[in-house]
C-alpha positions as CSV (number, residue, x, y, z in Angstrom):
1,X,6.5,3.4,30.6
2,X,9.4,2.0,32.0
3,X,11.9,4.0,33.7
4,X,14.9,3.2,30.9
5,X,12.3,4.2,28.3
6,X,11.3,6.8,29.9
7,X,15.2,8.6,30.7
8,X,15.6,7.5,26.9
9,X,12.4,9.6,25.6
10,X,13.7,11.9,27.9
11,X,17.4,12.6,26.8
12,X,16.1,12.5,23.2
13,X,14.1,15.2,23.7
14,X,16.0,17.2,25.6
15,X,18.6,16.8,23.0
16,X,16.3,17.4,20.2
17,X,14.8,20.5,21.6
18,X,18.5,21.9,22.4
19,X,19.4,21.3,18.9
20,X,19.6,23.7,15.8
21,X,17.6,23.0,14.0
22,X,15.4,21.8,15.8
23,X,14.1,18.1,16.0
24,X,12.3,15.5,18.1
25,X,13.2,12.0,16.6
26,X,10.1,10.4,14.4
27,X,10.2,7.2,17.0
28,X,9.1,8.7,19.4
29,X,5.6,8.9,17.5
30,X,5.0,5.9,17.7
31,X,3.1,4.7,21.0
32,X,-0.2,2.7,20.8
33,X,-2.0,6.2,19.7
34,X,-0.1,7.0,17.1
35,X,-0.1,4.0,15.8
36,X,-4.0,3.9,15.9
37,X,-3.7,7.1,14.4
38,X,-1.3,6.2,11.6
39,X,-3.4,3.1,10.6
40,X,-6.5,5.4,9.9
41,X,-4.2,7.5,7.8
42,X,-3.3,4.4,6.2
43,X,-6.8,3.9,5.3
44,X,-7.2,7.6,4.1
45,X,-7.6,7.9,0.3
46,X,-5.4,10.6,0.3
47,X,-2.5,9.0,1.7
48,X,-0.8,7.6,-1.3
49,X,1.6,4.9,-0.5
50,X,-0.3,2.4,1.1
51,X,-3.3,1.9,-1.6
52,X,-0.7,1.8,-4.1
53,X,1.1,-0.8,-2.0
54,X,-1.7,-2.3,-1.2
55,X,-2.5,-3.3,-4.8
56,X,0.8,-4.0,-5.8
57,X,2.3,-6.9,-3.4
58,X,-0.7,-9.3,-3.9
59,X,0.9,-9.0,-8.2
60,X,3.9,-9.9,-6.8
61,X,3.4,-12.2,-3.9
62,X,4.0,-15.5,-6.1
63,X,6.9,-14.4,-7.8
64,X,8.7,-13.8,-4.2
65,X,7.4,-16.7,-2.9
66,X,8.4,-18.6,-5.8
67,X,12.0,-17.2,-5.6
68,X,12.3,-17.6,-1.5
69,X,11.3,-21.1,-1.1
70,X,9.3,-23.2,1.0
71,X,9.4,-23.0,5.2
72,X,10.5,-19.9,5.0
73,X,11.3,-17.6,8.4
74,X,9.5,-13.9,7.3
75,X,11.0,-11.2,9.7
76,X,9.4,-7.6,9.3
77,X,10.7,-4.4,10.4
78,X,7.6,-1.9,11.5
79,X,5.0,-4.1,11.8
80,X,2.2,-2.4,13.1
81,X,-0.9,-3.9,12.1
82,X,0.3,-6.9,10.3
83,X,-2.2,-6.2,7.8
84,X,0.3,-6.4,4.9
85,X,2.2,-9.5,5.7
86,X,-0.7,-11.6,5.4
87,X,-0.2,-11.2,1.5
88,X,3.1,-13.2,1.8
89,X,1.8,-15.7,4.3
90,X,-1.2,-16.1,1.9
91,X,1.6,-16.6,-1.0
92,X,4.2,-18.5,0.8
93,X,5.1,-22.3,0.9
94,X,4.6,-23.9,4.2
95,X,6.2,-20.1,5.9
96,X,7.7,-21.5,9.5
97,X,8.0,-18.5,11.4
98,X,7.1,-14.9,11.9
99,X,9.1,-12.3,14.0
100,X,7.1,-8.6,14.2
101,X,9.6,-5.5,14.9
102,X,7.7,-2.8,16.3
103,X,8.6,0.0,18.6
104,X,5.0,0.2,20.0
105,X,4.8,-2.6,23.0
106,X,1.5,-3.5,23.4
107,X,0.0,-2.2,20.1
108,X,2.9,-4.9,18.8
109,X,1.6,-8.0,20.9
110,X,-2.3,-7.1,20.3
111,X,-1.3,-7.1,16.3
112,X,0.7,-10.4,16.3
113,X,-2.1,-11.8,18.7
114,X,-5.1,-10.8,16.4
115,X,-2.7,-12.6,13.1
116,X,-1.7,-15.8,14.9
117,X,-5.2,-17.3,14.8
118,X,-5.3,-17.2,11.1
119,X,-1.8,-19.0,10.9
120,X,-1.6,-21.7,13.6
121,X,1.1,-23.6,11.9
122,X,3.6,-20.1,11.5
123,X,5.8,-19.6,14.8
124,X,4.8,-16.3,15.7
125,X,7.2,-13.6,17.9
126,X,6.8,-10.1,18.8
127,X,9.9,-8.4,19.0
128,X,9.4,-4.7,21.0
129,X,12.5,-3.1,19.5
130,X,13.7,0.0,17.9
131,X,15.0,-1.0,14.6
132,X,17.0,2.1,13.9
133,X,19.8,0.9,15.9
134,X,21.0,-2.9,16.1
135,X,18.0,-5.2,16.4
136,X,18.8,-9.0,18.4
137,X,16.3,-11.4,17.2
138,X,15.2,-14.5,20.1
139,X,15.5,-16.9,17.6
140,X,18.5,-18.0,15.4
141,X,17.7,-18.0,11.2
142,X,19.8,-20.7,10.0
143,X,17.4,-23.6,9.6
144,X,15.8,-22.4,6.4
145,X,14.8,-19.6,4.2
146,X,14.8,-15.8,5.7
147,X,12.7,-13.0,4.1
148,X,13.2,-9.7,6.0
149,X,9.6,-7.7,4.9
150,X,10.2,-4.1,5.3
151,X,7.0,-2.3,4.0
152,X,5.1,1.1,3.8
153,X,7.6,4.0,3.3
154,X,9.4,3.7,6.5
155,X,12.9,3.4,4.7
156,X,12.2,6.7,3.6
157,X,12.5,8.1,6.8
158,X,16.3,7.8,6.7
159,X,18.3,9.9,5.1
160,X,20.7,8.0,2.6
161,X,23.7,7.6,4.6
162,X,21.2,6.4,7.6
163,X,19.5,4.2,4.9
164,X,22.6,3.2,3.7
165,X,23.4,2.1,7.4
166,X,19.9,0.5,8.2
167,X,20.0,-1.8,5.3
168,X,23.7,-3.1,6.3
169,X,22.3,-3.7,10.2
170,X,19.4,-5.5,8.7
171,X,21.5,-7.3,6.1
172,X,23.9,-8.5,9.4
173,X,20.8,-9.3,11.4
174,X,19.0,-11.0,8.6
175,X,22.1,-13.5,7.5
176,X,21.8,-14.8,4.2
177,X,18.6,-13.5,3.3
178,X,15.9,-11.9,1.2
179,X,14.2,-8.1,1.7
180,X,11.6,-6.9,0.1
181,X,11.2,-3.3,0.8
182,X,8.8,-0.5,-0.1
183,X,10.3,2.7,-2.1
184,X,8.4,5.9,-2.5
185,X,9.7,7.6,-5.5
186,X,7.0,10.1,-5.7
187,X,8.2,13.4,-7.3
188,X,4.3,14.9,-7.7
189,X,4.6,17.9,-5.1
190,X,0.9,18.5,-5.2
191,X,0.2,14.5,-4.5
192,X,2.9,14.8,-1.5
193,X,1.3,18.1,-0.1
194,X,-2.4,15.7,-0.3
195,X,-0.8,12.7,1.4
196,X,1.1,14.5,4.3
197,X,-1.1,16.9,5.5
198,X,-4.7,17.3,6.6
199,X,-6.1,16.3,10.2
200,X,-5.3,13.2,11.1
201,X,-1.6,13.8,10.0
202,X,-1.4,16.5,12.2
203,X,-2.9,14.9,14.9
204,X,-0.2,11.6,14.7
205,X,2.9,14.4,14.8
206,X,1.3,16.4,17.7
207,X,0.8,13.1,19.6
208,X,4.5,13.0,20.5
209,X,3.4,16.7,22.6
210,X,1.0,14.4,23.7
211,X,3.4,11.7,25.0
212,X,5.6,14.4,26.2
213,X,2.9,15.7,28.5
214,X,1.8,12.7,29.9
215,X,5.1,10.0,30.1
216,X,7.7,12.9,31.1
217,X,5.5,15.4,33.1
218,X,6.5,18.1,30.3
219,X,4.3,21.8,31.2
220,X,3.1,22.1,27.5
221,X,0.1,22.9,24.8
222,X,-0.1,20.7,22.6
223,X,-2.7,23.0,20.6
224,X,-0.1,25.5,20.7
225,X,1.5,23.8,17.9
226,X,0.2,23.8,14.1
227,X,1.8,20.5,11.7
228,X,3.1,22.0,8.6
229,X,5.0,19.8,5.6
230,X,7.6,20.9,3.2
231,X,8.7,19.5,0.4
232,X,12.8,20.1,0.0
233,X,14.8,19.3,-2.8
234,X,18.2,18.2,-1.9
235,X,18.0,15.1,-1.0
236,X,14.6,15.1,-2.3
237,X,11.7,14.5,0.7
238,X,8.7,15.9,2.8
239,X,9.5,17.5,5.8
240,X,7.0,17.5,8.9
241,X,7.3,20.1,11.4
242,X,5.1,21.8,14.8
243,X,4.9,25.4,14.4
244,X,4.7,27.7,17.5
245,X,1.4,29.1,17.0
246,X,2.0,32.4,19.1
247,X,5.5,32.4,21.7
248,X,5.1,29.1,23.5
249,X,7.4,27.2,26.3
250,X,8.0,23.2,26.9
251,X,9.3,22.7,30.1
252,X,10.7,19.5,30.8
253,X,11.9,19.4,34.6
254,X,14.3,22.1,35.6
255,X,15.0,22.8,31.8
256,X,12.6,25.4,29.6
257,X,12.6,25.4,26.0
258,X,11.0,28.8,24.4
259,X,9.3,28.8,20.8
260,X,8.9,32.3,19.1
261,X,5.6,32.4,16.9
262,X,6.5,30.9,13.8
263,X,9.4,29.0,15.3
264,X,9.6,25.2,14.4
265,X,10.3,21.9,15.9
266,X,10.9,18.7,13.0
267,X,8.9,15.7,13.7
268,X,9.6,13.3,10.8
269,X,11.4,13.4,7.4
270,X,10.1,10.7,4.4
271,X,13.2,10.6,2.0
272,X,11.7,9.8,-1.5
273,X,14.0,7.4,-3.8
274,X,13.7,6.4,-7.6
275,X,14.2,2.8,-8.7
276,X,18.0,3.9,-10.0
277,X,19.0,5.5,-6.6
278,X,17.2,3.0,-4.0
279,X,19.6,-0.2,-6.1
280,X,22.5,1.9,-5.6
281,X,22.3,2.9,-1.9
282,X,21.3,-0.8,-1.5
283,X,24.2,-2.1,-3.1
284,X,26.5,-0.1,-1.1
285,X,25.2,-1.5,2.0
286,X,25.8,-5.2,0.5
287,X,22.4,-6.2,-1.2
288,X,22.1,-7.3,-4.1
289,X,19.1,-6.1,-6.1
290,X,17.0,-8.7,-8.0
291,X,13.6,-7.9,-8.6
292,X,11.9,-4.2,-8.8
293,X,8.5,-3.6,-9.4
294,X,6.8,-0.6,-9.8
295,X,3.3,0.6,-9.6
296,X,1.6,1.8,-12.9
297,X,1.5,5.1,-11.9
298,X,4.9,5.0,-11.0
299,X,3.9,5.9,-6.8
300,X,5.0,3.2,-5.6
301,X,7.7,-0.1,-5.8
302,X,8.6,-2.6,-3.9
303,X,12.5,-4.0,-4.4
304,X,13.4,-7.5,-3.6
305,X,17.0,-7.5,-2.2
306,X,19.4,-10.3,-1.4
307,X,22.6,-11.3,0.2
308,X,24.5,-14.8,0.8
Protein backbone atom coordinates (compact mmCIF):
# COMPACT_ATOMS: atom_id res chain seq x y z
CA UNK A 1 0.00 0.00 0.00
CA UNK A 2 1.25 3.20 -0.67
CA UNK A 3 2.18 5.44 2.07
CA UNK A 4 -0.79 8.26 1.14
CA UNK A 5 -3.11 5.34 1.21
CA UNK A 6 -2.01 4.00 3.90
CA UNK A 7 -2.01 7.52 6.36
CA UNK A 8 -5.57 7.84 4.59
CA UNK A 9 -6.86 4.14 5.86
CA UNK A 10 -5.19 5.25 8.80
CA UNK A 11 -6.87 8.64 9.77
CA UNK A 12 -10.21 7.01 8.71
CA UNK A 13 -10.00 4.59 11.13
CA UNK A 14 -8.73 6.24 13.73
CA UNK A 15 -11.59 8.58 13.18
CA UNK A 16 -14.10 5.99 12.81
CA UNK A 17 -13.16 4.10 15.82
CA UNK A 18 -13.05 7.49 17.97
CA UNK A 19 -16.48 8.18 16.87
CA UNK A 20 -20.03 7.67 18.53
CA UNK A 21 -21.34 5.63 17.10
CA UNK A 22 -19.06 3.85 15.96
CA UNK A 23 -18.03 3.31 12.28
CA UNK A 24 -15.26 2.26 9.93
CA UNK A 25 -16.11 3.60 6.39
CA UNK A 26 -17.56 0.70 3.85
CA UNK A 27 -14.49 1.56 1.36
CA UNK A 28 -12.25 0.50 3.15
CA UNK A 29 -13.71 -3.14 2.27
CA UNK A 30 -12.82 -3.20 -0.64
CA UNK A 31 -9.13 -4.47 -1.40
CA UNK A 32 -8.49 -7.31 -3.85
CA UNK A 33 -10.01 -9.84 -1.04
CA UNK A 34 -12.94 -8.43 -0.57
CA UNK A 35 -13.60 -7.97 -3.69
CA UNK A 36 -13.04 -11.80 -4.37
CA UNK A 37 -15.08 -12.24 -1.55
CA UNK A 38 -18.04 -9.93 -2.67
CA UNK A 39 -18.13 -11.58 -6.17
CA UNK A 40 -18.82 -15.06 -4.61
CA UNK A 41 -21.59 -13.45 -2.66
CA UNK A 42 -22.59 -12.10 -5.81
CA UNK A 43 -22.90 -15.49 -7.09
CA UNK A 44 -24.75 -16.72 -3.88
CA UNK A 45 -28.46 -17.54 -4.47
CA UNK A 46 -29.26 -15.88 -1.47
CA UNK A 47 -28.02 -12.58 -2.29
CA UNK A 48 -30.88 -10.99 -4.01
CA UNK A 49 -29.92 -8.08 -6.04
CA UNK A 50 -27.65 -9.25 -8.36
CA UNK A 51 -29.72 -12.40 -9.90
CA UNK A 52 -32.47 -10.01 -10.10
CA UNK A 53 -30.19 -7.59 -11.88
CA UNK A 54 -28.72 -9.99 -13.61
CA UNK A 55 -32.00 -10.98 -15.46
CA UNK A 56 -33.19 -7.68 -15.81
CA UNK A 57 -30.55 -5.44 -17.84
CA UNK A 58 -30.13 -8.00 -20.81
CA UNK A 59 -34.63 -6.91 -21.17
CA UNK A 60 -33.52 -3.63 -21.20
CA UNK A 61 -30.13 -3.40 -22.91
CA UNK A 62 -31.69 -2.41 -26.46
CA UNK A 63 -33.94 0.08 -25.29
CA UNK A 64 -30.83 2.00 -23.70
CA UNK A 65 -28.85 1.42 -26.35
CA UNK A 66 -31.46 2.50 -28.68
CA UNK A 67 -31.94 5.77 -26.70
CA UNK A 68 -27.96 6.48 -26.15
CA UNK A 69 -26.77 6.23 -29.62
CA UNK A 70 -24.04 4.91 -31.49
CA UNK A 71 -19.98 5.36 -30.40
CA UNK A 72 -20.92 5.84 -27.23
CA UNK A 73 -18.14 6.46 -24.24
CA UNK A 74 -19.69 3.90 -21.14
CA UNK A 75 -18.13 5.14 -17.82
CA UNK A 76 -18.97 2.81 -14.71
CA UNK A 77 -18.70 3.64 -11.15
CA UNK A 78 -17.71 0.21 -8.98
CA UNK A 79 -16.63 -1.81 -11.51
CA UNK A 80 -15.39 -4.77 -10.04
CA UNK A 81 -15.59 -7.66 -12.23
CA UNK A 82 -16.93 -6.04 -15.29
CA UNK A 83 -19.16 -8.87 -15.55
CA UNK A 84 -22.33 -6.67 -15.92
CA UNK A 85 -21.13 -4.14 -18.41
CA UNK A 86 -20.63 -6.65 -20.99
CA UNK A 87 -24.59 -6.58 -21.37
CA UNK A 88 -24.39 -2.98 -22.66
CA UNK A 89 -21.33 -3.52 -24.76
CA UNK A 90 -23.19 -6.65 -26.16
CA UNK A 91 -26.26 -4.07 -26.86
CA UNK A 92 -24.45 -0.99 -27.84
CA UNK A 93 -23.79 0.62 -31.38
CA UNK A 94 -20.19 0.68 -32.31
CA UNK A 95 -19.45 1.70 -27.94
CA UNK A 96 -15.92 3.81 -28.34
CA UNK A 97 -14.67 3.71 -25.02
CA UNK A 98 -14.73 2.21 -21.57
CA UNK A 99 -13.42 3.86 -18.32
CA UNK A 100 -13.71 1.28 -14.99
CA UNK A 101 -13.94 3.20 -11.49
CA UNK A 102 -12.84 1.00 -8.80
CA UNK A 103 -11.27 1.53 -5.52
CA UNK A 104 -9.45 -1.92 -5.61
CA UNK A 105 -6.04 -1.23 -7.69
CA UNK A 106 -5.03 -4.28 -8.99
CA UNK A 107 -8.30 -6.34 -8.76
CA UNK A 108 -9.37 -3.05 -11.09
CA UNK A 109 -6.60 -3.57 -13.90
CA UNK A 110 -6.86 -7.61 -13.74
CA UNK A 111 -10.86 -7.08 -14.48
CA UNK A 112 -10.53 -4.50 -17.31
CA UNK A 113 -7.51 -6.75 -18.62
CA UNK A 114 -9.51 -10.04 -18.57
CA UNK A 115 -12.76 -7.65 -20.71
CA UNK A 116 -10.47 -5.94 -23.17
CA UNK A 117 -9.85 -9.10 -25.27
CA UNK A 118 -13.48 -9.54 -25.99
CA UNK A 119 -13.75 -5.81 -27.20
CA UNK A 120 -10.67 -4.91 -29.13
CA UNK A 121 -12.33 -2.01 -30.87
CA UNK A 122 -13.67 -0.31 -27.23
CA UNK A 123 -10.88 2.04 -25.66
CA UNK A 124 -10.52 0.57 -22.46
CA UNK A 125 -9.18 2.69 -19.00
CA UNK A 126 -8.88 1.64 -15.52
CA UNK A 127 -9.42 4.41 -13.33
CA UNK A 128 -8.17 3.42 -9.42
CA UNK A 129 -10.33 5.98 -7.66
CA UNK A 130 -12.65 6.45 -4.82
CA UNK A 131 -15.81 7.61 -6.30
CA UNK A 132 -17.40 8.87 -3.14
CA UNK A 133 -15.57 12.08 -3.44
CA UNK A 134 -14.78 14.00 -6.78
CA UNK A 135 -13.63 11.50 -9.44
CA UNK A 136 -11.14 13.20 -12.54
CA UNK A 137 -11.48 11.07 -15.60
CA UNK A 138 -7.96 10.84 -18.11
CA UNK A 139 -9.90 11.31 -20.86
CA UNK A 140 -12.21 14.24 -21.96
CA UNK A 141 -16.23 13.14 -22.99
CA UNK A 142 -17.14 15.52 -25.49
CA UNK A 143 -16.71 13.66 -28.71
CA UNK A 144 -19.80 11.58 -28.50
CA UNK A 145 -22.38 9.89 -26.48
CA UNK A 146 -21.60 9.28 -22.46
CA UNK A 147 -23.41 6.59 -20.48
CA UNK A 148 -22.32 6.66 -16.82
CA UNK A 149 -23.24 2.66 -15.70
CA UNK A 150 -23.64 2.55 -12.05
CA UNK A 151 -24.83 -1.03 -11.12
CA UNK A 152 -25.39 -3.53 -8.16
CA UNK A 153 -26.85 -1.68 -5.11
CA UNK A 154 -23.91 0.50 -4.41
CA UNK A 155 -26.04 3.79 -4.50
CA UNK A 156 -27.62 2.38 -1.67
CA UNK A 157 -24.84 2.73 0.41
CA UNK A 158 -25.42 6.52 0.71
CA UNK A 159 -27.63 7.91 2.68
CA UNK A 160 -29.99 10.34 0.79
CA UNK A 161 -28.33 13.53 1.29
CA UNK A 162 -24.83 11.59 0.35
CA UNK A 163 -26.88 10.13 -2.58
CA UNK A 164 -28.22 13.20 -3.30
CA UNK A 165 -24.51 14.55 -3.52
CA UNK A 166 -22.96 11.47 -5.39
CA UNK A 167 -25.41 11.71 -8.27
CA UNK A 168 -24.62 15.73 -8.64
CA UNK A 169 -20.58 14.77 -8.62
CA UNK A 170 -21.31 12.15 -11.19
CA UNK A 171 -23.73 14.35 -13.13
CA UNK A 172 -20.59 17.19 -13.22
CA UNK A 173 -18.15 14.53 -13.99
CA UNK A 174 -20.24 12.80 -16.59
CA UNK A 175 -21.23 16.18 -18.68
CA UNK A 176 -24.19 15.81 -20.69
CA UNK A 177 -24.91 12.35 -20.20
CA UNK A 178 -26.92 9.28 -19.54
CA UNK A 179 -26.86 6.93 -16.02
CA UNK A 180 -28.37 3.99 -15.67
CA UNK A 181 -28.34 3.00 -12.08
CA UNK A 182 -29.41 0.05 -9.98
CA UNK A 183 -32.13 0.71 -7.08
CA UNK A 184 -32.87 -1.80 -4.37
CA UNK A 185 -36.35 -1.13 -3.19
CA UNK A 186 -36.63 -4.22 -1.18
CA UNK A 187 -39.01 -3.84 1.82
CA UNK A 188 -39.14 -7.91 2.60
CA UNK A 189 -37.29 -7.99 6.03
CA UNK A 190 -36.93 -11.66 5.98
CA UNK A 191 -35.47 -11.62 2.13
CA UNK A 192 -32.94 -8.66 3.51
CA UNK A 193 -32.01 -10.77 6.73
CA UNK A 194 -31.22 -13.90 3.81
CA UNK A 195 -29.20 -11.62 1.50
CA UNK A 196 -27.01 -9.81 4.15
CA UNK A 197 -26.05 -12.30 6.37
CA UNK A 198 -24.49 -15.87 6.46
CA UNK A 199 -20.66 -16.71 6.01
CA UNK A 200 -19.29 -15.27 3.34
CA UNK A 201 -20.97 -11.78 4.33
CA UNK A 202 -19.32 -11.96 7.40
CA UNK A 203 -16.22 -12.78 6.14
CA UNK A 204 -16.14 -9.62 3.44
CA UNK A 205 -17.01 -7.13 6.65
CA UNK A 206 -14.34 -8.71 8.91
CA UNK A 207 -11.78 -8.44 6.07
CA UNK A 208 -11.46 -4.68 6.77
CA UNK A 209 -9.89 -6.26 10.57
CA UNK A 210 -8.06 -8.08 8.17
CA UNK A 211 -6.65 -5.15 6.26
CA UNK A 212 -6.28 -3.31 9.49
CA UNK A 213 -3.93 -6.02 10.78
CA UNK A 214 -1.82 -6.36 7.98
CA UNK A 215 -1.54 -2.60 6.00
CA UNK A 216 -1.46 -0.58 9.41
CA UNK A 217 0.29 -2.95 11.93
CA UNK A 218 -3.15 -2.76 14.01
CA UNK A 219 -2.71 -5.49 17.47
CA UNK A 220 -6.20 -7.10 16.77
CA UNK A 221 -8.55 -10.46 16.49
CA UNK A 222 -10.27 -10.47 13.82
CA UNK A 223 -12.31 -13.65 15.23
CA UNK A 224 -13.02 -11.49 18.09
CA UNK A 225 -15.60 -9.84 16.07
CA UNK A 226 -19.16 -11.57 15.08
CA UNK A 227 -21.06 -9.60 11.69
CA UNK A 228 -24.50 -8.90 12.70
CA UNK A 229 -27.22 -6.91 10.17
CA UNK A 230 -30.20 -4.82 11.19
CA UNK A 231 -32.74 -3.76 9.44
CA UNK A 232 -33.77 0.16 10.54
CA UNK A 233 -36.66 2.00 9.57
CA UNK A 234 -35.97 5.61 9.23
CA UNK A 235 -34.47 6.06 6.44
CA UNK A 236 -35.35 2.56 5.59
CA UNK A 237 -31.90 0.15 5.12
CA UNK A 238 -29.70 -2.84 6.44
CA UNK A 239 -27.17 -2.07 8.74
CA UNK A 240 -23.91 -4.24 9.01
CA UNK A 241 -21.95 -4.15 12.10
CA UNK A 242 -18.74 -6.30 14.14
CA UNK A 243 -19.72 -7.24 17.43
CA UNK A 244 -17.18 -7.56 20.26
CA UNK A 245 -17.48 -11.03 21.06
CA UNK A 246 -16.13 -10.88 24.74
CA UNK A 247 -14.10 -7.26 25.80
CA UNK A 248 -11.68 -6.78 22.94
CA UNK A 249 -8.90 -3.96 22.13
CA UNK A 250 -7.58 -2.57 18.46
CA UNK A 251 -4.56 -0.88 18.86
CA UNK A 252 -3.41 1.11 16.21
CA UNK A 253 0.07 2.67 17.05
CA UNK A 254 0.23 4.66 20.35
CA UNK A 255 -3.66 4.82 20.28
CA UNK A 256 -5.98 1.73 21.98
CA UNK A 257 -9.49 1.43 21.20
CA UNK A 258 -11.52 -0.90 23.87
CA UNK A 259 -14.79 -2.96 22.79
CA UNK A 260 -17.08 -4.10 25.73
CA UNK A 261 -18.79 -7.59 24.84
CA UNK A 262 -21.63 -6.67 22.87
CA UNK A 263 -20.21 -3.39 21.82
CA UNK A 264 -20.34 -2.54 18.01
CA UNK A 265 -18.37 -1.09 15.31
CA UNK A 266 -20.60 -0.24 11.63
CA UNK A 267 -19.05 -1.57 8.57
CA UNK A 268 -21.61 -0.73 5.80
CA UNK A 269 -25.17 0.76 5.43
CA UNK A 270 -27.39 -0.39 1.98
CA UNK A 271 -30.09 2.51 1.91
CA UNK A 272 -33.13 0.80 0.18
CA UNK A 273 -35.19 3.31 -2.31
CA UNK A 274 -38.71 2.79 -4.08
CA UNK A 275 -39.13 3.91 -7.73
CA UNK A 276 -41.14 7.31 -6.34
CA UNK A 277 -38.22 8.27 -3.92
CA UNK A 278 -34.96 7.27 -6.07
CA UNK A 279 -36.76 10.01 -9.16
CA UNK A 280 -37.03 12.44 -6.61
CA UNK A 281 -33.62 12.40 -4.89
CA UNK A 282 -32.40 12.22 -8.55
CA UNK A 283 -34.07 15.11 -9.64
CA UNK A 284 -32.77 17.16 -6.91
CA UNK A 285 -29.36 16.45 -7.81
CA UNK A 286 -30.15 17.59 -11.56
CA UNK A 287 -31.16 14.27 -13.44
CA UNK A 288 -33.75 13.97 -15.22
CA UNK A 289 -35.52 10.54 -14.95
CA UNK A 290 -36.62 8.81 -18.16
CA UNK A 291 -36.93 5.31 -18.07
CA UNK A 292 -37.59 2.96 -14.83
CA UNK A 293 -37.85 -0.56 -14.99
CA UNK A 294 -38.58 -2.81 -12.39
CA UNK A 295 -38.09 -6.44 -11.78
CA UNK A 296 -41.35 -8.66 -11.60
CA UNK A 297 -40.96 -9.24 -8.25
CA UNK A 298 -40.55 -5.86 -7.62
CA UNK A 299 -36.52 -6.53 -6.03
CA UNK A 300 -34.93 -4.86 -8.13
CA UNK A 301 -34.91 -1.65 -10.92
CA UNK A 302 -32.71 -0.12 -12.81
CA UNK A 303 -33.39 3.91 -13.59
CA UNK A 304 -32.09 5.46 -16.69
CA UNK A 305 -31.21 9.13 -15.78
CA UNK A 306 -30.14 12.15 -17.95
CA UNK A 307 -28.83 15.55 -18.03
CA UNK A 308 -27.81 18.13 -21.00
Amino acid sequence: MADAAREAFARAVRAGLSARPRTLPGTWLWDEAGSVLFDRICDSPDYHPTGRETALLPAVAAEVAGLVGPRASVVEYGSGASRKVRTLLDALDRPARYLALDISRDYLAASVARLAPDYPAVAMSPVCADYGGPVRLPVRLDDGPVLGFFPGTSIGNFAPDAAQGLLARIRDTLGPSRLLVGVDPTRDEARLYRSYGGDLMAAFHRNILVRMRRELGADLDPEGFAHAVRVEPEPFRVEARLVARGAQTIRLDEDAFVFADGESVRTDTSHKYPPDAFRALAERAGWRPERVWLDPDGLFSLHLLRTE
